[in-house]
C-alpha positions in Angstrom: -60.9 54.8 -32.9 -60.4 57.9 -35.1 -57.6 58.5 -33.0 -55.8 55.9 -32.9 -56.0 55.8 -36.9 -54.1 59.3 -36.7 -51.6 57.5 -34.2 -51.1 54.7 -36.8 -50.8 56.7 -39.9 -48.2 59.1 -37.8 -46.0 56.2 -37.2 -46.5 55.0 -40.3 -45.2 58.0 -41.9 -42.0 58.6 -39.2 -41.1 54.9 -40.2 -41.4 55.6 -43.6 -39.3 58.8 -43.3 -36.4 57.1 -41.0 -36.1 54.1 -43.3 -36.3 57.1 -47.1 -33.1 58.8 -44.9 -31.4 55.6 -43.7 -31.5 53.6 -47.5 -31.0 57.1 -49.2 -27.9 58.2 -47.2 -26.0 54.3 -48.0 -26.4 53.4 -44.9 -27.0 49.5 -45.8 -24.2 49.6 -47.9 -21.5 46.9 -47.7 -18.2 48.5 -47.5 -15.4 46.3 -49.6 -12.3 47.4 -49.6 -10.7 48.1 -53.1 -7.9 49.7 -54.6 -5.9 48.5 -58.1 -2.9 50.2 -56.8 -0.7 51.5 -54.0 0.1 53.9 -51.6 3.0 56.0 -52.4 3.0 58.1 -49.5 1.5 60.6 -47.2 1.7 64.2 -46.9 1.0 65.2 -43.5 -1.5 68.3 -43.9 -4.7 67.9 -41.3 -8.4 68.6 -42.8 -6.9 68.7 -46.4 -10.6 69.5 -47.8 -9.8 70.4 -51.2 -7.2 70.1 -53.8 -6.1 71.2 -57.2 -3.5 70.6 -59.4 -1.8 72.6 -62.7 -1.6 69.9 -65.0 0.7 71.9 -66.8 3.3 73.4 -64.0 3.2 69.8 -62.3 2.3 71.4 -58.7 -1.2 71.1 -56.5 -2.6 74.0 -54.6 -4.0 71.6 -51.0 -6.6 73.9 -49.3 -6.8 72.6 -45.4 -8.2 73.6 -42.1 -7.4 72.0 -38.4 -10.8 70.5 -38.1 -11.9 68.7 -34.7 -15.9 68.7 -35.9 -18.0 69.9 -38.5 -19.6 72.3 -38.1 -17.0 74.1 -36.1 -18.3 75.7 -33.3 -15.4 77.8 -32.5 -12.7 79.9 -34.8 -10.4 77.7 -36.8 -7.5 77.9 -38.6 -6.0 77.2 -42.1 -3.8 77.3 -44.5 -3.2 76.8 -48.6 -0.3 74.9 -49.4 1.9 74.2 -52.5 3.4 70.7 -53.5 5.3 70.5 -56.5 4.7 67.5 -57.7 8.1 66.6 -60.1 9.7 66.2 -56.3 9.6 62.7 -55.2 9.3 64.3 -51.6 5.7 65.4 -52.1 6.8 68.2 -49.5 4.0 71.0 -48.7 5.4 74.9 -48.4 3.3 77.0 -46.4 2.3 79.8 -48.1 -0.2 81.7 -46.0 1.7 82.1 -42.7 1.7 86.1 -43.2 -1.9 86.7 -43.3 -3.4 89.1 -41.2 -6.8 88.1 -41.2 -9.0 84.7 -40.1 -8.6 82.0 -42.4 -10.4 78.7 -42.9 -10.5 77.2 -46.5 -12.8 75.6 -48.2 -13.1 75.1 -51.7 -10.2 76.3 -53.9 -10.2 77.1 -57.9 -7.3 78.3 -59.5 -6.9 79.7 -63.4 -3.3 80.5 -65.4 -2.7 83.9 -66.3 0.5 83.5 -68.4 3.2 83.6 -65.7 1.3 84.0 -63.0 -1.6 81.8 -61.2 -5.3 83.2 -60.0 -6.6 81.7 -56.9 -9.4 81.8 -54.7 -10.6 80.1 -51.9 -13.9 79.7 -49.6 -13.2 81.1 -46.3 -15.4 80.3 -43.3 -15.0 82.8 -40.3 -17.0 82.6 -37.2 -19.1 84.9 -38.1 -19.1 85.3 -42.1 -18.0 84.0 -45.6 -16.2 85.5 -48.4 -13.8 84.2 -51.2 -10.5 85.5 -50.5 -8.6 86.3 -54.0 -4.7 85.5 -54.6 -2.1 85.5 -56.9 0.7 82.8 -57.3 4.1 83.7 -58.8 6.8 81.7 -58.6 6.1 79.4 -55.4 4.8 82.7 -53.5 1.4 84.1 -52.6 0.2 87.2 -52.3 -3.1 88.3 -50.9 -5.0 90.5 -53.4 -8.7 91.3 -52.2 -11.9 90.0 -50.0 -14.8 89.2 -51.4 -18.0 89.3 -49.3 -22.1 89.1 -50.7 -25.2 88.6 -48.9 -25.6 85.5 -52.1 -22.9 83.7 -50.1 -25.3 81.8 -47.5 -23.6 78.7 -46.8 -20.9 78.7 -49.7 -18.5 75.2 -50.2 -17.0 75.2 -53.7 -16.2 77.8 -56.6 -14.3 77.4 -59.7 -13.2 81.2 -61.9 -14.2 81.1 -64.9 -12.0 84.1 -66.1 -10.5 87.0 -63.8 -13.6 88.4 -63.0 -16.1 85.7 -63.2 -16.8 82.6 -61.2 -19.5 80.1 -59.7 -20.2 78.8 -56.7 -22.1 76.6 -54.8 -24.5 76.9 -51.5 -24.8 73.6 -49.8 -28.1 74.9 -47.9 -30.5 77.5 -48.1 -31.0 77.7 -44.1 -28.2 77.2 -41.9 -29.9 76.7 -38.7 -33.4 75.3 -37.1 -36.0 73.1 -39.3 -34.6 74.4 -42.8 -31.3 72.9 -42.3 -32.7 69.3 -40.9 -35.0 69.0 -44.0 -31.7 69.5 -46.3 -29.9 67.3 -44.4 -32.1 64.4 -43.5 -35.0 64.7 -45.9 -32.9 65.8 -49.0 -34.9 68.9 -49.6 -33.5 70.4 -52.9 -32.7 73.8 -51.7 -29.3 75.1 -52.6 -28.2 76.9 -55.4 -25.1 77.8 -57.7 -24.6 81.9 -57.5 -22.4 83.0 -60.8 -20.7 86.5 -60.5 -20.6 88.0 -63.7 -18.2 90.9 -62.9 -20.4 93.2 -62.4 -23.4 91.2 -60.4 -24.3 87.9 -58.6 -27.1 86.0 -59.6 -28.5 82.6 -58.8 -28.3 80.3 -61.9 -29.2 77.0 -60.7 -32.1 76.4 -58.0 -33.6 73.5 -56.3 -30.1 71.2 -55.7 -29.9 68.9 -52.6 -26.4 70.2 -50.9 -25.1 72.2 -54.4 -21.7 70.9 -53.0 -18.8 70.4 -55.5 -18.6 72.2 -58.2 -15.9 72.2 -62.0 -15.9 73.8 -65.3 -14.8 71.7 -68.5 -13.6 74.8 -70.7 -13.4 72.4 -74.0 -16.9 71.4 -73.8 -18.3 74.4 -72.1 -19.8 72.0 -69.2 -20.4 72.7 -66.1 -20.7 70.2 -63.3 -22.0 70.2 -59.9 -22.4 67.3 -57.5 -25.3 66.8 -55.0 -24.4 64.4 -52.5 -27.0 63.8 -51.0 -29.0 62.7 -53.7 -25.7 60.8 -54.6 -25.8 63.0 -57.8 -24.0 64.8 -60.3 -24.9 66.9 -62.7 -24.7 68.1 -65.4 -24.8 71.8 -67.4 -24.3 73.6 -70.4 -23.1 77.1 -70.1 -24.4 80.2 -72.3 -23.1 83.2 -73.1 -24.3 85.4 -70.4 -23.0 82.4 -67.6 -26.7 81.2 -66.9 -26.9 77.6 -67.3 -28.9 75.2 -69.4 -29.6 71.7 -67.1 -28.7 68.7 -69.7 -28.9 65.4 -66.9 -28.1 64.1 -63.7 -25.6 61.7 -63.7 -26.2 58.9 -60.9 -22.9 57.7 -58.8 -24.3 55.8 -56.3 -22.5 57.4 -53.6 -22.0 61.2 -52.0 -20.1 62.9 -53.9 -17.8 65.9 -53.2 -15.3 67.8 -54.7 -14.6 67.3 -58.7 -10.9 67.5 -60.5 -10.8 67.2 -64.2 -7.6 65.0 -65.6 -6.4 65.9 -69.1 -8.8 64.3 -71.2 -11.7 65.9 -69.2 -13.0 63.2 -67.2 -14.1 63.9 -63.6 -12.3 62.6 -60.6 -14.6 63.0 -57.3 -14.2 62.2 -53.5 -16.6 60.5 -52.0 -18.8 59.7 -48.8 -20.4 56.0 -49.8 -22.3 55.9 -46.3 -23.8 59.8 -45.8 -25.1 59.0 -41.8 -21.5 57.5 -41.1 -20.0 60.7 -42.5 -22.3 62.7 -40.7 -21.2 61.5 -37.4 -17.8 61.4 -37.4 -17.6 64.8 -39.1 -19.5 65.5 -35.2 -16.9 63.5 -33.4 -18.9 60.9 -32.9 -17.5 58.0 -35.1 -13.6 57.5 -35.1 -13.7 56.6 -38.6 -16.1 56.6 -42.1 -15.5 55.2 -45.3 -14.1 56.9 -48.4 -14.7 56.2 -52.0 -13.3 58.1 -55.7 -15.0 57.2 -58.6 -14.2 58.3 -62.1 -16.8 59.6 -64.6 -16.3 59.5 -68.5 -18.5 62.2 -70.0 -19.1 61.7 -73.5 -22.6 63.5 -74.0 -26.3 63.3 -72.9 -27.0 59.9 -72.1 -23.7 58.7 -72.8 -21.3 58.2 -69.7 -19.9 55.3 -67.3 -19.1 55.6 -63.7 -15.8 53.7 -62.4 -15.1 52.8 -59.1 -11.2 53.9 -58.3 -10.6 53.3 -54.3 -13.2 52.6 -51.5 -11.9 52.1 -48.1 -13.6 51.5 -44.5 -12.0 54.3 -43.0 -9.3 52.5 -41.8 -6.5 54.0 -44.0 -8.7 57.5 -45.2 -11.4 58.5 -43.4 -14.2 60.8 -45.5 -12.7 61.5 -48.2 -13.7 65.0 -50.0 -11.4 65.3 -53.4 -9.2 63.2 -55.7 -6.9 65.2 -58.3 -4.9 62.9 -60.5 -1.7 63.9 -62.1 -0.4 61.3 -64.5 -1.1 58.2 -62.7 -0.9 59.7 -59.2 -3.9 60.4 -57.3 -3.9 62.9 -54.3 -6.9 62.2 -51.9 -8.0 65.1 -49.8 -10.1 64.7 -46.6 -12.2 66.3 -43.8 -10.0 65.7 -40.9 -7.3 63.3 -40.8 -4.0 64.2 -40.4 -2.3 63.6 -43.7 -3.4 63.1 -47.3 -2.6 60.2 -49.3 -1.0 59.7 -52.8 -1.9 57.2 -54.5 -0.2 55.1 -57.4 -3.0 53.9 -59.8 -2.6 50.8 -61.7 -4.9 51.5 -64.5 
C-alpha cells in the first residue's frame, strides 16, 4: 500500500509539472490573426534575429544568421546588414563580407558618436562567445576589437551604454544536461544581466527566467529586460555605478524577445505567444509558429498598458524575435525565415 501511495503521489506530481509547463509556455492559447495595417514589403535576409534602427539617420542595422535549428549544432554563418530606410527599396548592403573570422550574430546595440556609429554584436562560434565591436561611418564597417569573458555563459542580447560600458544578458546559467531542462521547461530563474563597467564585469541582476532581451531608456535612466519564459518584462532603475535597482515586472502575456524603443520611449518587442510551438520549430520539428509584437507604454511604477500590434499563425512570419518602428513602419525580425517583413501600421 505504502507503495503504491509513492506511485500515486509521483504521478501526481509529473501531471502537475507537464500541465505548470504546457499552460505556462501558451500552449492553450488561441491564435487569432490580427494586424491594423499592411504589409509593405519584404527584405529577403534569412534568420534576421535582431534589429535596430537610428531614429535619427533613418537607417536599421539587421543582425542575421542562416539558421536550419536552434541550437545549431554545426558552425554557422552571418552577417550585419544596413538598410537605409528614406529608400522606398528597403534594400540590405552587406557590410561584413571581409571578415576574417567566424561570425554568427546575435543581439546588436548600436550608440552615435557624432559622425560616426558604435556597434556591437553577440557572436556565437562553435566553440565560444564574445561581442565583436565595430564602427560605422558612412555606410561602411570596420571591425575594431573582440571581446571575450568567462561572464559570457550563454550571452543573447546587449545594449552600450557609453564607449566602454554595456549590459548584457545570459539566457541560462547551464547550457547542457539537467540545468538547462529546468530553465527551459520548469522556468527556473537562473540567468543574469552581466554590466561591464570599463574596467570589470559584474553580474547585476540574478535569478531571471531566460534574461533574454535587453534596452536602455537614456531619458528615464530605465533599464528593461524581458524574460520570456515567464512571459515577463521588467523593469530597472540604473545607479551611478551601473548596478541596478528592480522597480516591477511588467506582465505581457506572451514570450517576449528582443526590445526597440520608438521616440517617445515606449517599448516595441517580438514575440513567441505559444513557447512549446517555438521550441519545436526552432528544432525543425514544426514548419511554422506563431508571432506576436506588442507595445508597452511605460509611464512609472504601476502605471503602464500593454497593446497588442500583429499576431499571426505563422503563416506569413514565423517566430518572430524583434519589432523596430520607424515613423509608422515596423520591421519584424525573425529566427529563421527567409525574409523580414515591413510593416505599414495604421495606428
Amino acid at each position: 500500500m505504502k507503495k503504491l501511495k509513492i506511485t500515486i503521489l509521483l504521478l501526481l506530481c509529473i501531471a502537475v509539472y507537464a500541465f505548470y509547463t504546457v499552460y505556462s509556455t501558451g500552449f492553450f492559447r488561441t491564435i487569432d490573426s490580427y494586424f491594423d495595417g499592411k504589409v509593405l514589403t519584404e527584405i529577403a535576409v534569412k534568420g534576421a534575429e535582431d534589429i535596430t534602427i537610428s531614429q535619427s539617420d533613418s537607417f536599421a542595422i539587421i543582425s542575421a544568421t542562416d539558421r536550419q535549428i536552434y541550437p545549431p549544432k554545426q558552425e554557422e554563418k552571418g552577417n550585419l546588414y544596413f538598410v537605409d530606410l528614406n529608400s522606398k527599396a528597403f534594400s540590405p548592403e552587406l557590410l561584413t563580407s571581409d571578415l576574417d573570422f567566424p561570425f554568427a550574430p546575435h543581439g546588436i546595440s548600436m550608440l552615435k558618436q557624432d559622425s560616426t556609429y558604435l556597434i556591437m554584436a553577440i557572436n556565437h562560434t562553435s566553440n565560444e562567445h564574445s561581442i565583436e565591436v565595430f564602427e560605422l561611418f558612412n555606410n561602411e564597417l570596420k571591425y575594431i576589437r573582440t571581446i571575450k569573458h568567462p561572464s559570457m555563459v550563454s550571452p543573447n542580447d546587449l545594449v552600450i551604454i557609453d564607449k566602454d560600458k554595456y549590459y548584457f544578458t545570459n539566457d541560462h546559467k547551464y547550457t547542457e544536461g539537467i540545468g538547462k531542462l529546468a530553465e527551459d521547461y520548469l522556468g527556473m530563474a537562473l540567468a543574469n544581466v552581466v554590466y561591464y563597467d570599463g574596467n570589470e564585469f559584474r553580474s547585476v541582476a540574478d535569478n531571471i527566467s531566460y534574461a533574454n532581451g535587453i534596452n536602455f531608456d537614456r531619458k528615464r535612466n530605465l533599464l528593461y529586460v524581458t524574460s520570456p519564459r515567464h512571459f515577463l518584462v521588467k523593469v530597472f532603475s540604473v545607479k551611478k555605478d551601473g548596478s541596478l535597482s528592480f522597480i516591477e515586472d511588467i506582465p505581457c502575456g506572451t514570450g517576449v524577445d528582443n526590445i526597440e524603443l520608438d521616440t517617445n520611449g515606449n517599448l516595441w518587442i517580438g514575440a513567441h505567444p505559444n513557447l512549446l510551438r517555438f521550441k519545436a520549430y526552432s528544432k525543425g520539428n514544426k514548419p511554422i509558429t506563431p508571432s506576436e509584437i506588442i507595445k508597452i507604454v511605460y509611464r512609472g511604477k504601476g502605471d503602464y498598458s500593454v497593446e497588442q500590434i500583429y499576431l499571426n499563425d505563422g503563416s506569413e512570419m514565423s517566430g518572430s524575435t524583434v519589432a523596430a518602428p520607424w515613423e509608422n513602419l515596423i520591421l519584424t525580425g525573425n529566427l529563421m525565415d527567409e525574409h523580414i517583413l515591413v510593416l505599414e501600421n495604421n495606428k
